[in-house]
C-alpha positions in Angstrom: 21.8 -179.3 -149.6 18.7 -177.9 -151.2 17.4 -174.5 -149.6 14.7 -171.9 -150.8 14.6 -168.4 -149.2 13.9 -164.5 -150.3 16.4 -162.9 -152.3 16.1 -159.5 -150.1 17.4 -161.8 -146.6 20.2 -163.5 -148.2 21.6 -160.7 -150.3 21.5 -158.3 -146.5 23.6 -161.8 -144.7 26.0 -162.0 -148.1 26.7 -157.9 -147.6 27.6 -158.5 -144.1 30.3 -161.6 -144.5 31.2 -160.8 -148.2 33.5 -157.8 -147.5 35.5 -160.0 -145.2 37.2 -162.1 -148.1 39.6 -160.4 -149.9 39.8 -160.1 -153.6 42.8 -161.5 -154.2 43.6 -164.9 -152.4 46.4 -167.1 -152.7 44.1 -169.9 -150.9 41.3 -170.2 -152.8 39.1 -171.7 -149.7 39.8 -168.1 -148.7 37.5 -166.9 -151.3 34.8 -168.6 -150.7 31.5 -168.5 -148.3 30.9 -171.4 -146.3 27.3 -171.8 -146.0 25.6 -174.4 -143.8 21.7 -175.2 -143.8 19.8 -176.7 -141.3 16.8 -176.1 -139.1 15.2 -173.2 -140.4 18.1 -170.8 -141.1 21.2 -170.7 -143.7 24.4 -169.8 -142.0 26.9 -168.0 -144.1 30.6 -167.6 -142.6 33.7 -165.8 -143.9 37.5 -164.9 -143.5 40.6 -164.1 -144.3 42.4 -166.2 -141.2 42.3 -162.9 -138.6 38.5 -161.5 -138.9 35.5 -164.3 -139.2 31.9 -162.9 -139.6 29.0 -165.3 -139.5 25.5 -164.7 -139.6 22.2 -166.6 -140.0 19.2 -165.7 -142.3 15.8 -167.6 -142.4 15.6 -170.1 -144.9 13.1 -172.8 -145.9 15.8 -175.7 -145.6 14.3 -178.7 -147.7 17.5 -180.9 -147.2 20.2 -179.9 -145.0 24.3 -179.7 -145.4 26.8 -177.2 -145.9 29.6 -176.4 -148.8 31.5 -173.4 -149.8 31.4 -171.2 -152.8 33.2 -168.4 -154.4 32.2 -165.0 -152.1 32.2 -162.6 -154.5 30.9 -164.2 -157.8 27.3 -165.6 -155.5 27.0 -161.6 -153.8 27.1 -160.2 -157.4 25.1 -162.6 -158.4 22.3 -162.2 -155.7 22.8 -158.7 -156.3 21.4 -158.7 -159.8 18.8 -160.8 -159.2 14.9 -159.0 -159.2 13.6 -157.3 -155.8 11.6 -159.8 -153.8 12.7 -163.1 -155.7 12.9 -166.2 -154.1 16.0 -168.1 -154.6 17.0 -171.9 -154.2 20.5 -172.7 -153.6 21.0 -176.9 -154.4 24.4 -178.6 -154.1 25.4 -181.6 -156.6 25.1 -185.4 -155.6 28.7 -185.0 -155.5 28.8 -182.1 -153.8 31.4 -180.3 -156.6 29.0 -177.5 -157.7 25.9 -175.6 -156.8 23.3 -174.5 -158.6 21.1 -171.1 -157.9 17.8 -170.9 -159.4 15.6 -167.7 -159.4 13.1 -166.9 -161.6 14.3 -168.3 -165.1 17.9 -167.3 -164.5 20.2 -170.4 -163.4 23.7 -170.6 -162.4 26.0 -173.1 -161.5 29.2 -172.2 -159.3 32.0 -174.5 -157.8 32.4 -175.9 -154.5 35.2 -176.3 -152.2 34.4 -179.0 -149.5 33.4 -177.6 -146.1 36.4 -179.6 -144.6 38.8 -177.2 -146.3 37.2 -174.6 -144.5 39.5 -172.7 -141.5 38.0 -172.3 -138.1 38.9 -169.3 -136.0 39.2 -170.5 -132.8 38.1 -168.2 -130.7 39.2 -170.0 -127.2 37.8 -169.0 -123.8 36.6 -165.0 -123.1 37.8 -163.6 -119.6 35.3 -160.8 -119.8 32.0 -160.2 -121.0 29.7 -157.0 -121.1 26.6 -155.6 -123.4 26.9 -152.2 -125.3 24.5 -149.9 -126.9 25.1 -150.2 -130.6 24.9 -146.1 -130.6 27.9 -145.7 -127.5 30.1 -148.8 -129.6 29.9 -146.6 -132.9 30.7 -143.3 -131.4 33.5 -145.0 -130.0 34.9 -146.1 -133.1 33.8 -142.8 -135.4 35.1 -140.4 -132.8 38.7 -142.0 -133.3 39.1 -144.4 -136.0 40.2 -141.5 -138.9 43.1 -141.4 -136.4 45.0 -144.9 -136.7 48.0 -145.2 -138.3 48.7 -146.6 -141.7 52.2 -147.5 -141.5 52.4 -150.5 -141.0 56.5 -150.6 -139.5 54.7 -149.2 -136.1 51.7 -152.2 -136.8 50.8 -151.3 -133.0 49.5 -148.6 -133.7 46.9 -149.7 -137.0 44.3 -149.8 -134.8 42.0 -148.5 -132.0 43.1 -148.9 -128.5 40.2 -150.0 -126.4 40.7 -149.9 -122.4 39.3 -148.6 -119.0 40.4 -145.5 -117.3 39.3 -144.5 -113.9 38.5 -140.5 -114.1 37.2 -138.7 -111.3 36.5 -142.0 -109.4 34.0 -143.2 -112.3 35.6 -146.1 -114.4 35.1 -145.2 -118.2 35.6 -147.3 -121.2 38.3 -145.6 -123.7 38.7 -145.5 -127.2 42.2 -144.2 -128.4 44.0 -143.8 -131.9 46.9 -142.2 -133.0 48.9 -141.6 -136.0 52.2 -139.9 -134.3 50.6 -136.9 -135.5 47.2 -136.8 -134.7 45.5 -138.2 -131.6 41.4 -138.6 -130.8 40.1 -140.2 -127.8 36.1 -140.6 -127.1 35.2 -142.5 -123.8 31.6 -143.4 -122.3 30.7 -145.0 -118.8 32.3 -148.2 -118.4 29.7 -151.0 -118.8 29.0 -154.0 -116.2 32.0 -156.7 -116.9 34.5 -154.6 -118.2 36.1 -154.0 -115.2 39.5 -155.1 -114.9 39.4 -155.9 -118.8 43.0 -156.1 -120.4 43.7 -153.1 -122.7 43.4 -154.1 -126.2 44.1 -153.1 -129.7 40.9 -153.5 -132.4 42.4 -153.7 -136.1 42.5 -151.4 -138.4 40.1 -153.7 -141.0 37.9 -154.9 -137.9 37.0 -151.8 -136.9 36.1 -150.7 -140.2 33.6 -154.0 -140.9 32.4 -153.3 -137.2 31.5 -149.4 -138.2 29.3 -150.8 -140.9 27.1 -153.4 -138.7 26.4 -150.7 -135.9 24.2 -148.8 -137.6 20.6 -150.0 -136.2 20.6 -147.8 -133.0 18.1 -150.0 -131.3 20.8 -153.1 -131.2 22.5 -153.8 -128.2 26.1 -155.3 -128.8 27.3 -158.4 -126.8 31.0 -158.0 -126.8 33.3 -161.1 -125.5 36.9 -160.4 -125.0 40.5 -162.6 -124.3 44.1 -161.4 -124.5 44.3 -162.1 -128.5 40.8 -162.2 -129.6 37.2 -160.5 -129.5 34.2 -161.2 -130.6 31.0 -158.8 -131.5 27.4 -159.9 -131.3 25.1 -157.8 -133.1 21.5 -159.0 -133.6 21.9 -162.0 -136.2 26.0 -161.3 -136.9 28.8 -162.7 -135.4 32.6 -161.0 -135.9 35.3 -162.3 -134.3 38.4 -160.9 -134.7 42.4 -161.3 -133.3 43.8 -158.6 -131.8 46.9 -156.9 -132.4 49.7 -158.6 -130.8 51.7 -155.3 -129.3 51.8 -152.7 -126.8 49.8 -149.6 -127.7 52.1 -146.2 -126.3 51.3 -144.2 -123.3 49.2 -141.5 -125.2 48.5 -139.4 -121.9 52.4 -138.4 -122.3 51.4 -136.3 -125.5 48.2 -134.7 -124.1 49.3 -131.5 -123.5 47.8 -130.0 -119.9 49.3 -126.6 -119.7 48.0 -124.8 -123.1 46.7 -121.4 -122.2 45.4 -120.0 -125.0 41.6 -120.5 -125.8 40.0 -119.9 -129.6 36.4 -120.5 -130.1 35.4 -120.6 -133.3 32.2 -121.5 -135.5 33.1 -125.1 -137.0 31.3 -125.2 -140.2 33.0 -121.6 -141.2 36.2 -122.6 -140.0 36.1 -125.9 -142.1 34.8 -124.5 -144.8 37.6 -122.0 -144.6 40.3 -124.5 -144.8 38.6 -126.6 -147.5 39.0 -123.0 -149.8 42.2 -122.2 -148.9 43.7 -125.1 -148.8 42.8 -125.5 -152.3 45.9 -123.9 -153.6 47.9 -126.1 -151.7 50.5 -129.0 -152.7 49.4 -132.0 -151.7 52.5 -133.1 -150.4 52.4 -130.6 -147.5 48.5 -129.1 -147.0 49.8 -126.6 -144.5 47.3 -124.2 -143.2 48.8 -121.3 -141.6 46.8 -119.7 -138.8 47.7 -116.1 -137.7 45.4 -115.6 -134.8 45.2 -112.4 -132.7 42.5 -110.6 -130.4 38.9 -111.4 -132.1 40.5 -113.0 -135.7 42.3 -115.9 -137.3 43.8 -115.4 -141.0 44.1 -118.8 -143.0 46.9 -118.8 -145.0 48.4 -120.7 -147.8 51.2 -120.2 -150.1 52.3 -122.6 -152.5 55.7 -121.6 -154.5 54.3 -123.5 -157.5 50.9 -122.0 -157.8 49.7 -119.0 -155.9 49.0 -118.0 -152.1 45.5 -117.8 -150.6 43.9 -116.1 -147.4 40.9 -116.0 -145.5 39.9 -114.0 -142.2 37.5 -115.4 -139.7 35.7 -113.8 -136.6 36.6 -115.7 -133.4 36.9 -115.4 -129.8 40.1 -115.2 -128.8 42.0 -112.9 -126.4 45.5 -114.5 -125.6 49.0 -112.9 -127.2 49.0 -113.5 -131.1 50.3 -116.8 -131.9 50.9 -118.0 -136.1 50.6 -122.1 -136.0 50.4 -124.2 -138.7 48.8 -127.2 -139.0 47.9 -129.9 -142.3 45.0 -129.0 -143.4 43.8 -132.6 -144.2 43.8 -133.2 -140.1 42.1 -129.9 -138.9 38.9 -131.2 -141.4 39.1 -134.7 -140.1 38.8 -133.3 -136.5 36.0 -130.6 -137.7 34.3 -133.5 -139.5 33.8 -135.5 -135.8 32.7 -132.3 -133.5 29.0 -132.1 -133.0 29.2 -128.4 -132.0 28.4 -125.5 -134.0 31.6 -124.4 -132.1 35.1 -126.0 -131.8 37.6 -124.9 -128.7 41.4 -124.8 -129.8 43.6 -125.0 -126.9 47.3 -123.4 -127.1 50.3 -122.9 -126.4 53.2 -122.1 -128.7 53.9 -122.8 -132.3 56.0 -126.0 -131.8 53.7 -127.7 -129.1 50.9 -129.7 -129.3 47.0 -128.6 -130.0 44.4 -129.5 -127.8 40.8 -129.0 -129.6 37.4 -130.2 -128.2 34.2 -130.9 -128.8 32.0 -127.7 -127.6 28.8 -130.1 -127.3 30.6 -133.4 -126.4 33.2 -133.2 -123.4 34.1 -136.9 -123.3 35.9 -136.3 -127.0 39.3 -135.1 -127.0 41.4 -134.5 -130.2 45.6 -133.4 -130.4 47.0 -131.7 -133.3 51.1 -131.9 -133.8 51.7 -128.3 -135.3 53.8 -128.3 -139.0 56.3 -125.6 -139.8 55.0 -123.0 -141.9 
């Protein structure tokens, strides 16, 4: 294999598949990059056995073939090398090393063979259906701070994607949960999802797929099955398993009958709990809100260190009600409204918080109250 191409393109393709291979590998083909030249493009493929991202980059291919190298070490490599460099990636007669030339730096790294490389079969898709990269990532960033980290409930370290017919419209859902926090974002269902099986996107998938949405002007091929799916986006390819499980009937814990409306500016009210929280332990971060007719007091007291309060103007004229909640969640929900106002919905201090997005209606968040 002997292939010349810019420096710029193959460090952008390494980025993309690079971050799939984890650091630490007891397989050591696991490590590596499989890269495959012919025609006029170098393919570069990665994984770590559940998540596969390939992607092509233009190349000037002056013999053909393909062989693997370590991930890591030929990203950092590429990384250092100087702003529009070309660089010439050349494999051994014996295909055991590979040499990259730029400029007058040189190295040589060591191959796997290609045949040592695993395939992630992807199998046949039952549905198919084309996204806007913009309505894919507010999908994901609406709900993704939500999923779960332990991993004993595994079926919930992820994003639950599925259709939902409101109001005789079929939309397409995105869902997460923690047990103690819930957010759910939906857009119009697109052509081909109908009738899709409801499916749970990983916790490390979803993460790699926030990163490749950002070009707004991409549209997003997405190809699904009962255990797998695959993202197109422009020149990448992810394909990912699913997680094997059955994601819990979140409409049980969406409240309906909370009463009591608070309006309040977001930015102060974040800002409010950043301060006051400040003197909290980080074990608990409980915020306490006191909230009566046109105010809510912020409260903290921490035994160890101090107390702290802050009063805010808000529109509110329900009974008083003191909730608290951990303060950690209430800026993770501020931090995804788009509003200059946030809408707390109510009812008691033991019962779930309903709080949405003043300038986006098809977000929903839940709070689970702490005791304060």
């Amino acid at each position: 294999m002997r292939v010349i191409l810019e420096r710029s393109n193959l460090l952008k393709s390494l980025n993309h598949v690079h971050r799939v291979v984890e650091r630490r590998n007891t397989i050591p083909i696991l490590s590596n990059v499989l890269l495959s030249a012919e025609g006029a493009s170098l393919e570069m493929k990665a994984t770590d056995l559940d998540l596969e991202v390939t992607e092509a980059t233009p190349a000037k291919v002056e013999r053909g073939g393909a062989t693997t190298v370590p991930a890591h070490l030929l990203y950092d490599i590429v990384r250092k090398l100087s702003d529009g460099a070309e660089v010439m990636l050349k494999t051994d007669e014996d295909g055991n090393a590979m040499t990259v030339t730029s400029g007058r730096s040189s190295f040589r790294l060591q191959c796997l063979p290609q045949s040592d490389f695993p395939e992630l079969s992807a199998g046949s898709f039952s549905h198919i259906f084309r996204l806007d990269s913009v309505a894919l990532k507010g999908l994901i960033e609406k709900t993704q701070f939500a999923i779960s980290t332990e991993e004993t409930r595994y079926y919930l370290n992820g994003i639950y994607l599925h259709t939902h017919e409101v109001g005789g419209k079929l939309k397409l859902r995105s869902v997460a949960t923690d047990g103690h926090r819930l957010a759910r974002a939906e857009i119009d269902a697109p052509a081909g999802s109908e009738g899709m099986p409801g499916i749970i996107i990983p916790r490390k998938t979803v993460s790699e797929l926030q990163k490749l949405v950002d070009d707004p002007d991409v549209a997003v091929t997405t190809e699904l099955s009962d255990t797998k799916i695959r993202f197109t986006i422009g020149s990448v390819v992810l394909t990912s398993k699913l997680i094997d499980g059955t994601f819990p009937d979140y409409q049980r814990v969406i409240p309906t009958g909370n009463d009591k409306k608070l309006i309040i500016d977001r930015q102060s009210f974040a800002a409010a709990v950043d301060r006051v929280s400040t003197i909290s332990s980080e074990r608990g971060r409980a915020v306490k809100l006191s909230i009566s007719e046109g105010q809510v007091t912020l409260a903290v007291n921490n035994p160890d260190s101090g107390s702290a309060t802050e009063e805010l103007a808000a529109d509110y004229s329900s009974d008083p009600i003191e909730i608290g909640f951990n303060a950690k969640y209430l800026l993770d929900v501020a931090a995804q409204l788009t509003g200059t106002e946030a809408k707390f919905m109510l009812a008691d201090a033991g019962s779930p918080t309903l709080i949405h997005d003043m300038a986006d209606e098809t977000a929903l968040y839940v709070l689970m109250p702490m005791r304060v």
